[in-house]
Short mmCIF file of the C-alpha atoms (twelve columns), coordinates in Angstrom:
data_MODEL
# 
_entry.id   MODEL 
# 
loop_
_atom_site.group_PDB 
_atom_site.id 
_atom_site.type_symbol 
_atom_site.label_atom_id 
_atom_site.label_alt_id 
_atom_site.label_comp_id 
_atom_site.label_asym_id 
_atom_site.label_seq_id 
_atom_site.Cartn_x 
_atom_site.Cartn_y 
_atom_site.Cartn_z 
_atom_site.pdbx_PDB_model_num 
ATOM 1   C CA . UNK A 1   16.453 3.135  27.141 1 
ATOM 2   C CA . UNK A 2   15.506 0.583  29.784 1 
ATOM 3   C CA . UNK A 3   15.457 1.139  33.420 1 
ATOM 4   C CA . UNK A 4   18.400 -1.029 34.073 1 
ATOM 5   C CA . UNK A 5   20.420 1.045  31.545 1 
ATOM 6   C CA . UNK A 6   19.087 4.308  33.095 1 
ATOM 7   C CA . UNK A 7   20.142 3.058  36.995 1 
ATOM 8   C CA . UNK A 8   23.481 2.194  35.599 1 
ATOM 9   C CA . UNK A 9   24.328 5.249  34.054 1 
ATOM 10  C CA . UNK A 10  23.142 7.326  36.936 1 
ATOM 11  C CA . UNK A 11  25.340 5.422  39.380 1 
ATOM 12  C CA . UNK A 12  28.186 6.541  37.033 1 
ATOM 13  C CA . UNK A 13  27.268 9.842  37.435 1 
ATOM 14  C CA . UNK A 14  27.121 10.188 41.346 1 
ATOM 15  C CA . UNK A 15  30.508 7.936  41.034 1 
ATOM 16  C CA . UNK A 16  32.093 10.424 38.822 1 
ATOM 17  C CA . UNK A 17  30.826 13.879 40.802 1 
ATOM 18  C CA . UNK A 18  32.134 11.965 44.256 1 
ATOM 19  C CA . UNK A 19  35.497 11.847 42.252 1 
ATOM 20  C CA . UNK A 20  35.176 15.777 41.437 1 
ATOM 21  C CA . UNK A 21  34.023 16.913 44.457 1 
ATOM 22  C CA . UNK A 22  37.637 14.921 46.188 1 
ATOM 23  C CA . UNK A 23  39.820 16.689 43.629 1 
ATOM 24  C CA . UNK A 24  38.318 19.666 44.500 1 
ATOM 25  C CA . UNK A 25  39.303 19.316 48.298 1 
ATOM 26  C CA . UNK A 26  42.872 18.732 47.025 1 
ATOM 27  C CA . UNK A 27  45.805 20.818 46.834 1 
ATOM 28  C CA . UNK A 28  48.804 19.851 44.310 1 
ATOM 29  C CA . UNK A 29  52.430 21.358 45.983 1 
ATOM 30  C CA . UNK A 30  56.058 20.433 45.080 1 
ATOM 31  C CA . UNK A 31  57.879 20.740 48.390 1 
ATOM 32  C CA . UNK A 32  61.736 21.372 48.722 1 
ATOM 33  C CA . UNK A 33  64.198 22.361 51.727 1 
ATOM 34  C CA . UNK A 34  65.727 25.333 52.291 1 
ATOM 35  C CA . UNK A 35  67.804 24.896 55.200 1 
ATOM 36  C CA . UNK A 36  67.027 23.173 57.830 1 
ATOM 37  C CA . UNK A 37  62.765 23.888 57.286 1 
ATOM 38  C CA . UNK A 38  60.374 21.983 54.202 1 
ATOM 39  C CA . UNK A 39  58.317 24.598 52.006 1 
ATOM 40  C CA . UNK A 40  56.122 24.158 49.320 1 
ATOM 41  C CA . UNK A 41  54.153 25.955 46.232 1 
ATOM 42  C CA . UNK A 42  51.577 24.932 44.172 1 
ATOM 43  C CA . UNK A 43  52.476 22.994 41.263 1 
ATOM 44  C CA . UNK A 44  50.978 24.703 38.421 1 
ATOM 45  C CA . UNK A 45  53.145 28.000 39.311 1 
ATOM 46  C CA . UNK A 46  56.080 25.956 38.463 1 
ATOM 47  C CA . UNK A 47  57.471 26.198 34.923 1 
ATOM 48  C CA . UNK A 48  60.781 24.054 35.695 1 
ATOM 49  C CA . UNK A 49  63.178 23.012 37.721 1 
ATOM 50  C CA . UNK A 50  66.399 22.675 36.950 1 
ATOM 51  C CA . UNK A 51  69.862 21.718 37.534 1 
ATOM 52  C CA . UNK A 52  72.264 24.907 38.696 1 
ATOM 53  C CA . UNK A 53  73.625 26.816 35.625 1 
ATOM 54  C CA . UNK A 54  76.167 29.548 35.424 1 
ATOM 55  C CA . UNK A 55  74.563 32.855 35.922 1 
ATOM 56  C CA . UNK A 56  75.349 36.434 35.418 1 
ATOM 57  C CA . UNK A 57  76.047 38.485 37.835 1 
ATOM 58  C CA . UNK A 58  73.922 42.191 37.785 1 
ATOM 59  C CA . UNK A 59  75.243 45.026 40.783 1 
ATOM 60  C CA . UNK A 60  73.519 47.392 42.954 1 
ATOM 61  C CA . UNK A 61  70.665 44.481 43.902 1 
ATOM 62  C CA . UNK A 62  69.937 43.180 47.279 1 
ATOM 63  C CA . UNK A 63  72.159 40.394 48.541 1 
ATOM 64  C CA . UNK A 64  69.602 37.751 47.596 1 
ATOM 65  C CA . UNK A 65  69.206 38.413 44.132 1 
ATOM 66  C CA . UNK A 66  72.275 36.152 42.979 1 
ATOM 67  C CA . UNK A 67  71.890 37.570 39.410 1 
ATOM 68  C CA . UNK A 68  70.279 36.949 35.697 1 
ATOM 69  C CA . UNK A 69  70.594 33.775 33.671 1 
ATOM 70  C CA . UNK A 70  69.165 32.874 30.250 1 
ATOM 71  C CA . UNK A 71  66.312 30.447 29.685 1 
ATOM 72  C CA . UNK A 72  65.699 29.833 26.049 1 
ATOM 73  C CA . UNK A 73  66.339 33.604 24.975 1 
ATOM 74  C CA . UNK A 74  64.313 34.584 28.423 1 
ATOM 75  C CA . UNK A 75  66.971 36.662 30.911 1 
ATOM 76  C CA . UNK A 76  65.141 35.717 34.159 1 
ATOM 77  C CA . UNK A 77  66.217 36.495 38.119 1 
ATOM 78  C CA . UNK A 78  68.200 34.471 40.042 1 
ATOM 79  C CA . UNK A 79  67.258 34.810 43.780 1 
ATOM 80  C CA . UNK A 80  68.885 32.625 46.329 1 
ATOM 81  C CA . UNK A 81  65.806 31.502 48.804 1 
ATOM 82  C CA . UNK A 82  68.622 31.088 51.661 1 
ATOM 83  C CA . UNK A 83  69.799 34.542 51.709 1 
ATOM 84  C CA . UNK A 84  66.316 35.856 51.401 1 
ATOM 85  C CA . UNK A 85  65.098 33.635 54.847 1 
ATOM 86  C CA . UNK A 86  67.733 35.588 55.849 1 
ATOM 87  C CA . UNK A 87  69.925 31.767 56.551 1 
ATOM 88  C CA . UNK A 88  73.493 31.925 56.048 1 
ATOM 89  C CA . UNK A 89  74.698 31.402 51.839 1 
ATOM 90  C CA . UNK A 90  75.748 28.175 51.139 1 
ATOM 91  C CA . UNK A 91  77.527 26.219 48.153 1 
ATOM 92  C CA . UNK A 92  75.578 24.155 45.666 1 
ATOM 93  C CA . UNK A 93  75.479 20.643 46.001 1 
ATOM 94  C CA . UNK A 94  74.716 17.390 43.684 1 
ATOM 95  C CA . UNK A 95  71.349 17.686 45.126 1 
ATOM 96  C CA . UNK A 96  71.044 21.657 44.534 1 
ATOM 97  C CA . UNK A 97  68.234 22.949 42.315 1 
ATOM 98  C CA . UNK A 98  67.617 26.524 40.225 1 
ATOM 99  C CA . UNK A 99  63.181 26.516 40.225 1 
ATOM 100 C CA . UNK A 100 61.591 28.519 38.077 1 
ATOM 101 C CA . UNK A 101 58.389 29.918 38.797 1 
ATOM 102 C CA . UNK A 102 55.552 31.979 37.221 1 
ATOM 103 C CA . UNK A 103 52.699 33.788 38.213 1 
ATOM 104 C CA . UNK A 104 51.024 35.997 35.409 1 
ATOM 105 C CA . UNK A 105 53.727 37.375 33.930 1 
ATOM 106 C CA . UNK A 106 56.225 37.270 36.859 1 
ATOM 107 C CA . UNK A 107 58.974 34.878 36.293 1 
ATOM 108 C CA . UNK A 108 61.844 34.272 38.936 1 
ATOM 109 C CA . UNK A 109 63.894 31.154 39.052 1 
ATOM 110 C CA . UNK A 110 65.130 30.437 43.006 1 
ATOM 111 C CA . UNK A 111 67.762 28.390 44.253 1 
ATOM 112 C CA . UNK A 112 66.553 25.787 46.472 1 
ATOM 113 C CA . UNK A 113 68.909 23.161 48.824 1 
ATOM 114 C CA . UNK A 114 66.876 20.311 47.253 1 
ATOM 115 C CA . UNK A 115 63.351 18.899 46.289 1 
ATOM 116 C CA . UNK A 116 61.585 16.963 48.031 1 
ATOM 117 C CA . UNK A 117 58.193 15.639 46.244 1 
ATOM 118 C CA . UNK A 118 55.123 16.424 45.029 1 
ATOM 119 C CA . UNK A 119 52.641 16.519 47.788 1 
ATOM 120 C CA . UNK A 120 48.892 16.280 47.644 1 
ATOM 121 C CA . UNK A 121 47.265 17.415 50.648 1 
ATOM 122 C CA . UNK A 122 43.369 17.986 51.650 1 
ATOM 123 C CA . UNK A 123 42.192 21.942 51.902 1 
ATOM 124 C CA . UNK A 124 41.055 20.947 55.458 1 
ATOM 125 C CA . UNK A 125 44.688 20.019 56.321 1 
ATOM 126 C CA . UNK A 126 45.965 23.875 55.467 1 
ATOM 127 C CA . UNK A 127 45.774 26.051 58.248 1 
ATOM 128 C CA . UNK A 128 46.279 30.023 58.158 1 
ATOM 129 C CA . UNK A 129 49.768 31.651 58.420 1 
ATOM 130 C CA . UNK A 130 50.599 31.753 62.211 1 
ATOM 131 C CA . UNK A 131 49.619 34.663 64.326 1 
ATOM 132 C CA . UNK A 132 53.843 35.728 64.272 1 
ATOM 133 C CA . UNK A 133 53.111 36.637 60.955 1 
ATOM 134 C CA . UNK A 134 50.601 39.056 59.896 1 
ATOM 135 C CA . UNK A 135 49.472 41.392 57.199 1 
ATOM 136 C CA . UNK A 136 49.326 40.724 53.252 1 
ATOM 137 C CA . UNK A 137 53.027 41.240 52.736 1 
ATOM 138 C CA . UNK A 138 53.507 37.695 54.651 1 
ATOM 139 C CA . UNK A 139 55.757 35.463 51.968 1 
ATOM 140 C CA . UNK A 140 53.412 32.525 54.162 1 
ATOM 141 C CA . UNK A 141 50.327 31.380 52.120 1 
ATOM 142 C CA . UNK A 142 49.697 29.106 54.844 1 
ATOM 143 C CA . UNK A 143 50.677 25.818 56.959 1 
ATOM 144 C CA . UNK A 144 49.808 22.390 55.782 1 
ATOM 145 C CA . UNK A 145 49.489 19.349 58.212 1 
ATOM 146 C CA . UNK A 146 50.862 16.417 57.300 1 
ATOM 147 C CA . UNK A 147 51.040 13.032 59.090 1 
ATOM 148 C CA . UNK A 148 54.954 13.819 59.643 1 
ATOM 149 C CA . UNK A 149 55.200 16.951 60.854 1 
ATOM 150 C CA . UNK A 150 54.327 20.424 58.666 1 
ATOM 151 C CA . UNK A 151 55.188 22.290 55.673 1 
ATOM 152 C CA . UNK A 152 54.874 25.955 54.566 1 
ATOM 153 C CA . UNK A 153 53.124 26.985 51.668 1 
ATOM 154 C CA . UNK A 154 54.565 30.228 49.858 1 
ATOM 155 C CA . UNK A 155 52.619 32.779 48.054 1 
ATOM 156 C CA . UNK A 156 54.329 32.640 44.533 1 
ATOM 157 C CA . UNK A 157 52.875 35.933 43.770 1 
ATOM 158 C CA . UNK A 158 54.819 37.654 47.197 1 
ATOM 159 C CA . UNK A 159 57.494 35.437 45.749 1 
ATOM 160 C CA . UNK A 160 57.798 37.074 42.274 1 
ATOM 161 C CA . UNK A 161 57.308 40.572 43.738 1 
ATOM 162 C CA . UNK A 162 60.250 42.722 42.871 1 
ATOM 163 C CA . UNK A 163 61.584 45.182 45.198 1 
ATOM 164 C CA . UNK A 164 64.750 45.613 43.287 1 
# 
């Protein structure tokens, strides 16, 4: 192989481990509103989102766990994120969405008030969950900065935890 070959090929290299190494500084987050405040979760813990269904009611759960509904033969949780922020319920619109996440095997599906977009943010842009907050049992994975303004990332795992 002759040198100029050899150069050329290397250059490719470093090209394509810059590339890696800026993916790896990269998080991937769908954000949506609940109320009047943006959140967001990484993108790989979502299996689906979805337009609002009818659901099944189940009794003696907490407020915020609307009920069950059926996802191709799964019966999976319906928990409305509003009540569980502890903001006031509040009817589905056009723009409403059921999202269904999944961590291991942990699967919820939550109402949101709507989505917002897929986000891509640097790791250096996340901050830690604010002092107010504290302990492991904090739903906040941490704040991201973005040119207008900030979102909340969620722990999906705190998420899917079931205390009912």
């Amino acid at each position: 192989m002759s040198d100029k070959l050899k150069e050329i090929i290397s250059k490719q290299h470093e090209k394509q481990n810059v590339v890696l190494s800026q993916l790896d500084d990269i998080v991937q987050l769908v954000g949506f509103v609940i109320g009047d405040e943006e959140y967001a979760v990484p993108i790989l813990s979502i299996q689906e989102i979805i337009k609002p269904f009818l659901w099944t009611r189940v009794p003696q759960v907490p407020k915020y766990v609307l009920g069950v509904f059926n996802l191709r033969g799964a019966v999976i949780p319906l928990i409305d994120l509003r009540t569980k922020f502890g903001i006031g319920a509040k009817k589905h619109t056009d723009e409403t969405r059921f999202i269904v996440m999944r961590h291991g095997d942990d699967v919820a599906g939550f109402v949101i008030d709507r989505l917002t977009m897929a986000i891509r943010i640097k790791k250096d842009k996340i901050g830690p969950a604010p002092d107010t907050v504290n302990g492991e049992n904090t739903l906040i994975d941490g704040v991201g900065k973005q040119e207008d303004g900030i979102i909340t990332i969620l722990k999906v795992d705190k998420l899917l935890e079931r205390d009912f």
